[in-house]
TIVEX-91506 format. One record per residue (C-alpha): residue number from 1; residue in one letter; chain; x, y, z. Coordinates in nm, 2 decimals. Last residue first. Example, Ala and Ser with C-alpha at 12.3 -4.5 7.8 and 13.67 -1.06 7.14 Angstrom:
<atoms>
+------+-------+-------+--------+--------+--------+
| nuke | nutor | kevex |     c1 |     c2 |     c3 |
+------+-------+-------+--------+--------+--------+
|    2 |     s |     A |   1.37 |  -0.11 |   0.71 |
|    1 |     a |     A |   1.23 |  -0.45 |   0.78 |
+------+-------+-------+--------+--------+--------+
</atoms>
This chain:
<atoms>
+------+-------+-------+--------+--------+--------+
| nuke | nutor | kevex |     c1 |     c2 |     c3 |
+------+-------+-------+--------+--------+--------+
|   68 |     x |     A |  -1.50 |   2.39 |   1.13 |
|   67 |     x |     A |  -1.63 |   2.05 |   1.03 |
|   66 |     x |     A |  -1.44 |   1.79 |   1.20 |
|   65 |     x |     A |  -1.58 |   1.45 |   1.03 |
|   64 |     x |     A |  -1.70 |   1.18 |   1.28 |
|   63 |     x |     A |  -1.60 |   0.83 |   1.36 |
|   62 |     x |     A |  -1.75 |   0.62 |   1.66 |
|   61 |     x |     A |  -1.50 |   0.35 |   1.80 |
|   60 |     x |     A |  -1.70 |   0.07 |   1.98 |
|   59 |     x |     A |  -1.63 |  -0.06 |   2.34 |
|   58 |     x |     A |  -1.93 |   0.13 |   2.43 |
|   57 |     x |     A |  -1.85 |   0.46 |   2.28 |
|   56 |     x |     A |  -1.50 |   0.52 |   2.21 |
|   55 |     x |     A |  -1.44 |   0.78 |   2.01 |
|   54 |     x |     A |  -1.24 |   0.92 |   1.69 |
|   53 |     x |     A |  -1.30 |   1.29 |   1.57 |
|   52 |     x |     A |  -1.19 |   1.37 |   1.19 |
|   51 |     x |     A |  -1.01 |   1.60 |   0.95 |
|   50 |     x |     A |  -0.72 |   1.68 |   1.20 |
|   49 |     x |     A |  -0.49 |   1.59 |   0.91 |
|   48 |     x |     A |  -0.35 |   1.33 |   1.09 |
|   47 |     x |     A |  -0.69 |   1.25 |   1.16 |
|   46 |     x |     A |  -0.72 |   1.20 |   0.80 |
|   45 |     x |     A |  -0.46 |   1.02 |   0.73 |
|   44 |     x |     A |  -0.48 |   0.75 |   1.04 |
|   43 |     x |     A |  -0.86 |   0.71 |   0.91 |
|   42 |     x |     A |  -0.71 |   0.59 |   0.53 |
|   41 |     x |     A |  -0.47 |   0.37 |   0.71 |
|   40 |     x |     A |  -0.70 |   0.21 |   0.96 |
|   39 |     x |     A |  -0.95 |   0.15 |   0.63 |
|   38 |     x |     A |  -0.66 |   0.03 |   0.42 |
|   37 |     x |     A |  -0.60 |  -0.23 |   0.68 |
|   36 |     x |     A |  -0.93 |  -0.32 |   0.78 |
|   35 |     x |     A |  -1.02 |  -0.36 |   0.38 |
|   34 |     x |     A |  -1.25 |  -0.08 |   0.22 |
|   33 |     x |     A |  -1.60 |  -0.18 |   0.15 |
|   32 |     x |     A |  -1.68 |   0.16 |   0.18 |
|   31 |     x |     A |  -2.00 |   0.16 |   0.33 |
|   30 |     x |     A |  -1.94 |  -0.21 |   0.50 |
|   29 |     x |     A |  -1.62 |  -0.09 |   0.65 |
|   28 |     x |     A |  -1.75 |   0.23 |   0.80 |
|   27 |     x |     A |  -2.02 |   0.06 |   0.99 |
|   26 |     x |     A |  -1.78 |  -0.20 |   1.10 |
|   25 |     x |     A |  -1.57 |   0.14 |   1.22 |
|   24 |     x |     A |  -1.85 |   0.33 |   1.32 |
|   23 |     x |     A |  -2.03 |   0.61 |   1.15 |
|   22 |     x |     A |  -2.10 |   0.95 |   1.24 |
|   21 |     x |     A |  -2.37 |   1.20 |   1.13 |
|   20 |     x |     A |  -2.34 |   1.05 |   0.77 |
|   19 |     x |     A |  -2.28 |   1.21 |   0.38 |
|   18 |     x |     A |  -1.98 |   1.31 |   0.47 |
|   17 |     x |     A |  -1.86 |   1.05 |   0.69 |
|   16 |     x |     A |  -1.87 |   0.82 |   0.34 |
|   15 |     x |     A |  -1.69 |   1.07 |   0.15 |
|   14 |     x |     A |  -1.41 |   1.12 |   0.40 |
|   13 |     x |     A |  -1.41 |   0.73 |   0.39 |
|   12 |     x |     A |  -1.34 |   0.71 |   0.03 |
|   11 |     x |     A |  -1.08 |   1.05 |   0.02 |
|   10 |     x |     A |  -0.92 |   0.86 |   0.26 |
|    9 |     x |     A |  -0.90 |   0.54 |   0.06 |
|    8 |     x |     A |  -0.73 |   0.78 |  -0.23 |
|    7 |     x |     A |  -0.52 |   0.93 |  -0.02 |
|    6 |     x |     A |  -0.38 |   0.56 |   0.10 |
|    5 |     x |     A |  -0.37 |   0.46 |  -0.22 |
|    4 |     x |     A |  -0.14 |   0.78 |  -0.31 |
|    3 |     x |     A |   0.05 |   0.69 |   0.00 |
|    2 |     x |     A |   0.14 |   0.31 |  -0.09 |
|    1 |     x |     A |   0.00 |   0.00 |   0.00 |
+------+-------+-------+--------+--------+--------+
</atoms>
């Protein structure tokens, strides 16, 4: 897996949280059909980039978009 793949998943997920009010990681998965690996990697971008908010809630993670 390289960087631009890794973009390009981000751009996937960033999509999918888009058009959600939150998603979690298996609900994440089945939207973008996206590998675990590729989806950690894509999620690892973006809140690199401070583009989303990750929690735990109830032994699940819960991922938003940071809209400013």
């Amino acid at each position: 897996m390289d960087r631009e793949e890794i973009g390009l998943n981000a751009g996937i997920v960033w999509n999918a949280l888009n058009e959600s009010e939150g998603l979690t990681l298996k609900g994440l998965k089945k939207i973008t059909k996206l590998k675990d690996k590729q989806l950690y990697a894509a999620l690892g971008w973006l809140s690199r980039e401070d583009k989303v908010a990750i929690e735990e809630i109830e032994g699940d993670l819960l991922v938003n978009l940071i809209k400013y």
